[in-house]
N, C-alpha and C positions, 0 to 999 in steps of 0.2 A: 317792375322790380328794380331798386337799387342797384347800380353797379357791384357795389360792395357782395351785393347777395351772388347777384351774378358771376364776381368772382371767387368768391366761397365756393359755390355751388361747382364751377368751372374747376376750382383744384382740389377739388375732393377724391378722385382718383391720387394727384400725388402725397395729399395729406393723407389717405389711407397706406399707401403705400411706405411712407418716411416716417412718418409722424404717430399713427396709429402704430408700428413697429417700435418706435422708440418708447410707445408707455410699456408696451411687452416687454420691451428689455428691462426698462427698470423695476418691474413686478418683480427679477427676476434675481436682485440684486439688493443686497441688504445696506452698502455704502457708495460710496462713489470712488472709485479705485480705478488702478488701471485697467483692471480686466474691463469693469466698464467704458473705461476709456474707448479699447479692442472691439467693443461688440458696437457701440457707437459708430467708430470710424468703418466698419465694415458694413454696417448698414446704410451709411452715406455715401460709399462707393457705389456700392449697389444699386444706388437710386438717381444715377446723373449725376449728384451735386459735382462728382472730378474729384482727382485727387487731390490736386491744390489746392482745390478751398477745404476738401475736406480736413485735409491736414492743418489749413489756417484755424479752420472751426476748433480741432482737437488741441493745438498747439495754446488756442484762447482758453479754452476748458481746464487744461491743466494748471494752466498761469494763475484763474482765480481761487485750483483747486489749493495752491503753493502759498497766496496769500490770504488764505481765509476767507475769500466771497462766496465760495462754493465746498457748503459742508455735505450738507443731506441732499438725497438722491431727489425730493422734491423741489429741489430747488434747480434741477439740469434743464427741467422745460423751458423755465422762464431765461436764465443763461444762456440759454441757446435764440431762444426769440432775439434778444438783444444784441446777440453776436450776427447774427443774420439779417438784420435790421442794419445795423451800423456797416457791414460787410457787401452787402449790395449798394446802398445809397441809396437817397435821392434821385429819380428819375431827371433829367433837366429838360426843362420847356425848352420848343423849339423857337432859334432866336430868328422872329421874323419884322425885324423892324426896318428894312428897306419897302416901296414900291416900285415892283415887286419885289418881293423875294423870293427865292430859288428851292425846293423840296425836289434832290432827284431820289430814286424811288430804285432801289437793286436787288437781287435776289435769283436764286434760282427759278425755273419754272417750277409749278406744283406748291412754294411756299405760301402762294397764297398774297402776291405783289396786288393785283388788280382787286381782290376785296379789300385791301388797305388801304390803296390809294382813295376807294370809295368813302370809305369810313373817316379816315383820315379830315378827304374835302368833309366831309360832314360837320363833323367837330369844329371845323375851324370858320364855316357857313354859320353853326352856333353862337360861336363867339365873335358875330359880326364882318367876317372879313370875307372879300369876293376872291373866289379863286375859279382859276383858269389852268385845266389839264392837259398834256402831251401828251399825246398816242405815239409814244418812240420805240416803241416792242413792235417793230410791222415787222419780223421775222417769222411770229409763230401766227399761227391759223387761230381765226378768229379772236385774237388777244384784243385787237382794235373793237369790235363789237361787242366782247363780255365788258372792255373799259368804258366803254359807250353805256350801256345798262346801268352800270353803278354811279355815271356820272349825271344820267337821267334819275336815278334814286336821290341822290344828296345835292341835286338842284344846282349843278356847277355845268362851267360849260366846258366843252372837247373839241380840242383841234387835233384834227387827223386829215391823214392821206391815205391813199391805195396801200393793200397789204404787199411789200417789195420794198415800198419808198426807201428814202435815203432818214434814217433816225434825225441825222442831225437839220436835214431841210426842214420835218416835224419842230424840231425845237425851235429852229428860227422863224418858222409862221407861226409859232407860239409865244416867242418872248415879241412880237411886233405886236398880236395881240391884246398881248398883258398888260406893253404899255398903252396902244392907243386906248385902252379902256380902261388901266391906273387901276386893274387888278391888284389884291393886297400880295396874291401867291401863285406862283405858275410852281402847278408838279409836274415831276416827266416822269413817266414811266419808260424803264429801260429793258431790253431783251435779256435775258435770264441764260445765258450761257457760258457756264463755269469750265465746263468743261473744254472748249477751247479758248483758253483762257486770253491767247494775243488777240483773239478779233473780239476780246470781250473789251479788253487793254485800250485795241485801238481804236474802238466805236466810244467807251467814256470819256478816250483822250480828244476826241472829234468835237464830240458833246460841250465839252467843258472848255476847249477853246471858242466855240461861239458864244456861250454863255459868259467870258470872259471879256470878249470882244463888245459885245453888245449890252452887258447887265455887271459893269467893272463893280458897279460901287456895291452890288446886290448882296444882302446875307445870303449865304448858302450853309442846305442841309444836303447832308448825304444819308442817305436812312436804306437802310442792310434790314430784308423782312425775311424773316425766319420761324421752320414748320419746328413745333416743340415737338412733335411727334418722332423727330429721328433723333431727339437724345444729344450724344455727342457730334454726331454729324455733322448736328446745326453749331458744333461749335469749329469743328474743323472747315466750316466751309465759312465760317466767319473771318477765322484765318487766312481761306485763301483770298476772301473778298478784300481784304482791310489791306493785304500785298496787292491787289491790283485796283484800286480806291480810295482815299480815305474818306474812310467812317465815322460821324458826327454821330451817330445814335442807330439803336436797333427797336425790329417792330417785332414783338415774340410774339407768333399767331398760335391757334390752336391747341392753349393749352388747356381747354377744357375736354379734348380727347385723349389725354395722355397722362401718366403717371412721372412723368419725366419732367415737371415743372423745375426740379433742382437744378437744370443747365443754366436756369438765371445766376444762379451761384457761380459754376462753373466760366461762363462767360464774362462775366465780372472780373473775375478772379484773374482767368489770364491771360484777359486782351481789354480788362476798364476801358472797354466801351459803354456808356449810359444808356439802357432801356429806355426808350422815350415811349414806347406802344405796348398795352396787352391785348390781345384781341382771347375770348373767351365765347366766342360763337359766330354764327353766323348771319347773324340780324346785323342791321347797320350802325346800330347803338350799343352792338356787344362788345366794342373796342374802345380804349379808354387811356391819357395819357397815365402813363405809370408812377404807383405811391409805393415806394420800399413797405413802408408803415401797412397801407391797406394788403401789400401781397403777403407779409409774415401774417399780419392779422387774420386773413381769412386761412392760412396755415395750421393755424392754433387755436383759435377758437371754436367752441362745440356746436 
């Protein structure tokens, strides 16, 4: 199956939800007025998109209703495609033209870090390039052994230590690694704890000192993986990550079990961070660098 399908089929929950709601409203409306305006913006609340973009979506609606691009009510779907197209962006490729270069890998536990990192190396194993992973999460049980499995799936190889170790010893027997073998990409995965947020602070700031030290001239990504499942959650803890990190791109996991696909809106809107990942299942092929274009598209069409 195409991606493409796979991601249709993946947001069919949130395009039932947004989208199949919004031809009911307009059945229900003979012009395109304010009140439409009203039932619009309360349906987009309702559904993740936030209020900010939702407001940005409506305040765009209006503008074209003021200068004539938007007469008739069948013409709201396609306005709205192209608002949400141009409102998200372009996904950005991840810039990896040092050897190596740097993918560190953040997130709570439960989003779903270790099947990205999997999927992630895969993709990039695709497009020719050797990577080499960090087992830097030795806090949680078993994290080292589920990263071990997905890095035996996508054919990459894994530097680890004892569950306890010191994260940042992991990264530095992984960037000596990377290079004696001129690896194209070392990822790390990192321990997932928001919730104490200083030893989250000072275990990245550890990290990214020796990565600094040893790998000065190296691109680095910072990539923020988040469950679409908790809605705005995932945008409040995008927030807290982005205060204690900066964030290069997000990996939006799961949103083929959720109706809540509209936090990409949300997320966009008020922290323009670029989407770099959709993952849409749980096969190793069901994640995919992200297209504005293919995610409205599989939005809207039947």
């Amino acid at each position: 199956m195409a991606f493409l399908d796979k991601l249709k089929s993946g947001l069919a929950k949130t395009k039932n939800a947004i989208f199949g709601k919004i031809d009911d409203v307009l059945k229900s409306f003979v012009r395109v007025d304010e009140d439409l305006l009203d039932e619009l913006e309360e349906l987009l609340i309702s559904s993740d998109v936030g209020v900010g973009a939702t407001e940005e979506i409506i305040e765009e609606l209006r503008e074209r209703i003021k200068d004539g691009r938007l007469k008739e009510k069948d013409q709201v779907t396609e306005a709205l495609r192209s608002i949400l197209t141009d409102m998200i962006g372009e996904g950005e490729p991840l810039e990896l033209n040092s050897v190596p270069s740097v993918v560190l890998v953040i997130g709570v536990n439960g989003a779903g870090k270790t099947t990205s990192i999997g999927k992630i190396s895969n993709i990039l194993r695709s497009q020719g390039k050797s990577v080499v992973v960090a087992a830097a999460d030795t806090f949680r049980a078993a994290a080292i052994d589920q990263l071990a499995v997905w890095c035996e799936r996508s054919k990459v190889d894994l530097i680890r230590q004892s569950e306890g170790s010191d994260p940042a010893a992991v990264v530095y027997d992984a960037i000596n690694y990377a290079k004696k073998h001129k690896n194209d990409v070392l990822i790390i995965d990192t321990a997932g704890r928001l919730h104490n947020k200083k030893n989250l602070m000072n275990e990245l700031e550890k990290i990214n000192r020796i990565i600094d030290r040893e790998l000065p001239e190296a691109n680095r990504e910072n990539l923020l993986v988040l469950d679409a499942t908790t809605g705005q959650n995932a945008v409040l803890q995008a927030k807290e990550f982005k205060n204690a990190a900066k964030i290069t791109g997000l990996v939006l996991n799961k949103l083929d079990g959720t109706a809540k696909g509209g936090i990409v809106l949300s997320i966009k809107q008020e922290l323009n961070i670029p989407v770099k990942f959709i993952g849409v299942g749980e096969k190793i092929d069901d994640m995919q660098p992200f297209s504005a274009n293919e995610f409205v598209k599989a939005l809207f069409e039947k």
